[in-house]
N, C-alpha and C positions, 0 to 999 in steps of 0.2 A: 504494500500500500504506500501509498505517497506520505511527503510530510507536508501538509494540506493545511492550512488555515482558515476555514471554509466564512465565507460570507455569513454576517451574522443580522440581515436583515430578510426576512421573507422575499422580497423581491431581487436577492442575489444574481449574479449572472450565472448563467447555466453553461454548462461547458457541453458541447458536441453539438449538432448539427442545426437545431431550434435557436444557438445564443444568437444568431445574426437579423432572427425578428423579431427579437424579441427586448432588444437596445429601447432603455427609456425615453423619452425625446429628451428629457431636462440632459440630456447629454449630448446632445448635435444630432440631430434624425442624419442630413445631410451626410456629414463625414462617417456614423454608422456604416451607413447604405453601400459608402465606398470601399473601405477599407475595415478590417477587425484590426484592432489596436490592442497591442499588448506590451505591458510595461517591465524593462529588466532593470535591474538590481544587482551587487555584486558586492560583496567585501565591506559591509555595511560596521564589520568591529563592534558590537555593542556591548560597555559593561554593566557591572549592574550598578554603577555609579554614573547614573548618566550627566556628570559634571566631567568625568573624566576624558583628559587632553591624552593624544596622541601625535608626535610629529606637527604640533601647533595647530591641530582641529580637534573641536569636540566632535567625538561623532555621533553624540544622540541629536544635538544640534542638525548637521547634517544630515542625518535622515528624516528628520522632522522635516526639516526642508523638501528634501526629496520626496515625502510622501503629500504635502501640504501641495507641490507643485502638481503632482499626477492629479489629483483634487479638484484642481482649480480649470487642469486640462477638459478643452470642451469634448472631446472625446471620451466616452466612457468606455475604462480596459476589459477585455475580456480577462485579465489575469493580472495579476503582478507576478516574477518569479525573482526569485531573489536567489543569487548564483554563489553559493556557498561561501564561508568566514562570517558566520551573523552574529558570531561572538568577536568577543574581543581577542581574547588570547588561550583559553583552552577549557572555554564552553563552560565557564560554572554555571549553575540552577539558576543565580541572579542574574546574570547577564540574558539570561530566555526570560525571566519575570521582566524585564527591562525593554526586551528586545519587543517582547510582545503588546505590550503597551502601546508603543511608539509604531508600530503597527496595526493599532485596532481604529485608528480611521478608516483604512482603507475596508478595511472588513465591514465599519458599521455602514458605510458608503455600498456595501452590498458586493466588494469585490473579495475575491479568493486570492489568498498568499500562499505562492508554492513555494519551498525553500529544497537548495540542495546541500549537503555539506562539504566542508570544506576542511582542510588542515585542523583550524585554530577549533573547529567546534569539535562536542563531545556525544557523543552520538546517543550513550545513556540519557544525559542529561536532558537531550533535547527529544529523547523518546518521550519521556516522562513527564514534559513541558507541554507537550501538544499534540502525540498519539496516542491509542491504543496499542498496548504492548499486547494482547490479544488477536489483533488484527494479523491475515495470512500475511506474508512477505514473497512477491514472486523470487527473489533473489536472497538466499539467510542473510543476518547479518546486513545488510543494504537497505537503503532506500530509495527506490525505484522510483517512475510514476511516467504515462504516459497521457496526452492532452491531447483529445483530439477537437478541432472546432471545423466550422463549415468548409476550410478554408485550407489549413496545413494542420499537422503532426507536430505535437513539440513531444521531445522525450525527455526524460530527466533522470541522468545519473549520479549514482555519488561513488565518488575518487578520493575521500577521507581514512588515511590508514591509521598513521599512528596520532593522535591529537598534539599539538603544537610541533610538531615533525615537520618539515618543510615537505616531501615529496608525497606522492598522491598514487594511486593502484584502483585500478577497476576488478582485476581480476580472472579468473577463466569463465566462473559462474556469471559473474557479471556478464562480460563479455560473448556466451555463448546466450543469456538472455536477449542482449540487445541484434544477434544474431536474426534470433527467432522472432520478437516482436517487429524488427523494420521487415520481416519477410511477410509480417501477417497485418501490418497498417495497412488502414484504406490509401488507393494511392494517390494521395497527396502531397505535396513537396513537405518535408520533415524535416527538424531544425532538432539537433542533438547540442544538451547542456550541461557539463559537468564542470565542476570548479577549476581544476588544473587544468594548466595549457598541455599542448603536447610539448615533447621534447625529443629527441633523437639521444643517439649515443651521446655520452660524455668523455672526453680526453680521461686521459689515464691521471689522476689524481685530485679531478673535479669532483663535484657534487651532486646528483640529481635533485633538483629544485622542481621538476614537474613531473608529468602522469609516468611512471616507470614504465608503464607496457602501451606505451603510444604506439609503437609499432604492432602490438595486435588491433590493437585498437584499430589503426586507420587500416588495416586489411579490411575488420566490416565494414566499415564507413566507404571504404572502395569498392566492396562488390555490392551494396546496394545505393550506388552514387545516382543509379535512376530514380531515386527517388528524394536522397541525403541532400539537400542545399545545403549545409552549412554546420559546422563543430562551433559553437558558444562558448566561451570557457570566461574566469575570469582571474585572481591568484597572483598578478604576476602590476595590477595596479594601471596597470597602461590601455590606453583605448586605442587601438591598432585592427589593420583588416588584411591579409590576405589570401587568394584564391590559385587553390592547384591547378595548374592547366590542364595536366593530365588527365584530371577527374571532374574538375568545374566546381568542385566544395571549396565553400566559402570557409574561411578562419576568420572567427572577430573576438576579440581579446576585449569583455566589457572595463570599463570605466569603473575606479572605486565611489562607492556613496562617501567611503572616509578619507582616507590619508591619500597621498599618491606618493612614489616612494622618489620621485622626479618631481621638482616645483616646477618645471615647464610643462605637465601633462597635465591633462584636466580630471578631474572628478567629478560626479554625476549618476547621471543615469540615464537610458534610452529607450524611445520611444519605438516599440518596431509595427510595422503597420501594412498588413497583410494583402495586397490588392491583387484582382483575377490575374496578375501576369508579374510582380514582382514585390516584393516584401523589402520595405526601406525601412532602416533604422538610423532614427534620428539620435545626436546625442544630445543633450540636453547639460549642459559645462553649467555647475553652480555656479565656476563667475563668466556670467554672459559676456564678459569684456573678453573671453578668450577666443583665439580665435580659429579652434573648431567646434565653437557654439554652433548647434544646428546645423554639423556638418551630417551630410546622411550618404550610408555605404547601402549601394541598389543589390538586390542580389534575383537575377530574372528567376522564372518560378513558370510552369508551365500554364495559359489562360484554358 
C-alpha cells in the first residue's frame, strides 16, 4: 500500500479515470479541462522543531510557503507527491507530528499527499505516523504505490536503505515488482519517482551517494520505454533535466522545498501538468527573482 495522506474533506479529489470531471470550478473549470495538474515536492527536511534553521533556511517556513502557494494556484492538483527526505535528518516521531501539520492544508483543501522515502526518513516511524501496519504490502518491507489518472501513470518507489546513510537501493523484489506492474499499467505515458538519483559506477575509492543498482534499475525503465517518459528523483538538491537519446526517458532531478546544497540553484517546487500530447513541468523558485522561475522542461507524451 502506499504512504497516502488521503484528503480529509468529502469532496477530495479522486484518483483514476472520473478525477478529470469531476474538478471543482472554485479551481479554474478552464485550465481543469486542459490539463490535470499535479504538484511535486522533494527534500522538504522537517523537524519536529519547526523553528529549526538548516544551511540558513527554516524549512517549516519553506514548506509553508510551498504549500500556501499550490493553495492559492488556480489550478486544483490532482495530487501532491512529495519525493522522499520529509524529515529532517533521521525520521524521528516528531519530525512526522511536525511534518504533518504543515501538510494538513492541502489535505483539508480536499487534496491527497503521497510521500516516498528517502535517506534521512525512518521508515518505522513514518509507518506509524500515517499507515496501517496491517495493510498488505505488494513489495515487504517497501513502500510502493501506483497513480493512475485519466491521463498518465505515476509510480512511486522507495530507495530508503539504511536511514541517514547517504546511498539508496530499490532492490531485486523491488525491482522485479516495478517489472510486472509497468507491464500491466493501462497504456498510458508513466512517470517513475523515487528519491535517489541514478548513479553509474564509482572510481575506485569514491562513494556511492545515489541509487546502488541504477543499472538494474534502468534495464526496466529500458525495456518498457514505450510507455516510461520519465525517472523523477530528487536527493541530490539541484533542479536539472536530462533525456536518453537512446530510449527518449526523460531524467528530472526535482528542486528542494528546503536547503539547496549550491546558493546558485533554486529551491521550490513544481508544477507538472499533464496535457493530451505532453506533460510540462513548471518550477516554481521561492525566490521568483531567480532566474529559472517558471522555467518548464516539455516532455512529449503520446495524444
Amino acid at each position: 500500500m502506499p504512504i497516502t495522506l488521503p484528503a480529509l474533506t468529502r469532496r477530495h479529489w479522486l484518483q483514476g479515470s472520473l478525477a478529470a470531471m469531476l474538478a471543482p470550478r472554485s479551481w479554474g473549470q478552464k485550465a481543469a479541462a486542459e490539463a490535470e495538474t499535479w504538484i511535486l515536492f522533494a527534500d522538504t527536511h522537517i523537524a519536529e522543531d519547526a523553528a529549526r534553521e538548516a544551511r540558513g533556511v527554516v524549512m517549516a517556513e519553506n514548506l509553508t510557503r510551498c504549500v500556501n502557494q499550490v493553495l492559492k494556484n488556480r489550478e486544483k492538483p490532482f495530487g501532491v507527491m512529495i519525493n522522499g527526505d520529509c524529515a529532517y535528518l533521521d525520521g524521528q516521531q516528531g519530525d512526522y507530528e511536525t511534518f504533518a501539520g504543515l501538510v494538513r492544508p492541502l489535505r483539508e483543501a480536499g487534496i491527497a499527499v503521497h510521500c516516498t522515502l528517502g535517506n534521512h526518513d525512518y521508515r518505522g516511524h513514518f509507518v506509524e505516523a500515517f499507515t496501517n501496519e496491517q495493510d498488505p504490502r505488494p513489495v515487504p518491507g517497501k513502500h510502493v504505490s501506483v497513480i493512475s489518472s485519466a491521463r498518465v501513470n505515476w509510480v512511486l518507489l522507495d530507495s530508503l536503505d539504511q536511514v541517514n546513510s547517504t546511498p539508496g537501493i530499490l532492490g531485486d523484489a523491488q525491482l522485479g515488482w516495478l517489472d510486472r506492474t509497468l507491464s500491466k499499467l493501462p497504456a498510458k505515458p508513466t512517470f517513475v519517482l523515487a528519491h535517489h538519483n541514478p548513479q553509474g559506477a564509482v572510481a575506485e575509492g569514491q562513494k556511492h551517494t545515489g541509487l546502488t543498482d541504477t543499472d538494474a534499475m534502468l534495464k526496466v525503465l529500458d525495456k518498457h520505454s514505450a510507455k516510461v517518459r520519465a525517472f523523477i528523483y530528487g536527493h541530490t538538491h539541484t533542479w536539472s533535466h536530462n533525456v536518453d537519446k537512446a530510449t527518449g526517458i526523460h531524467f528530472v532531478n526535482l528542486p528542494p522545498v528546503a536547503y539547496v546544497f549550491n546558493s546558485a540553484r533554486p529551491n521550490g517546487w513544481v508544477a507538472a501538468r499533464a496535457f493530451h500530447d505532453r506533460l510540462e513541468l513548471e518550477l516554481r523558485a521561492l525566490n521568483p527573482a531567480h532566474d529559472q522561475h517558471k522555467q518548464v522542461v516539455s516532455i512529449l507524451i503520446d495524444s
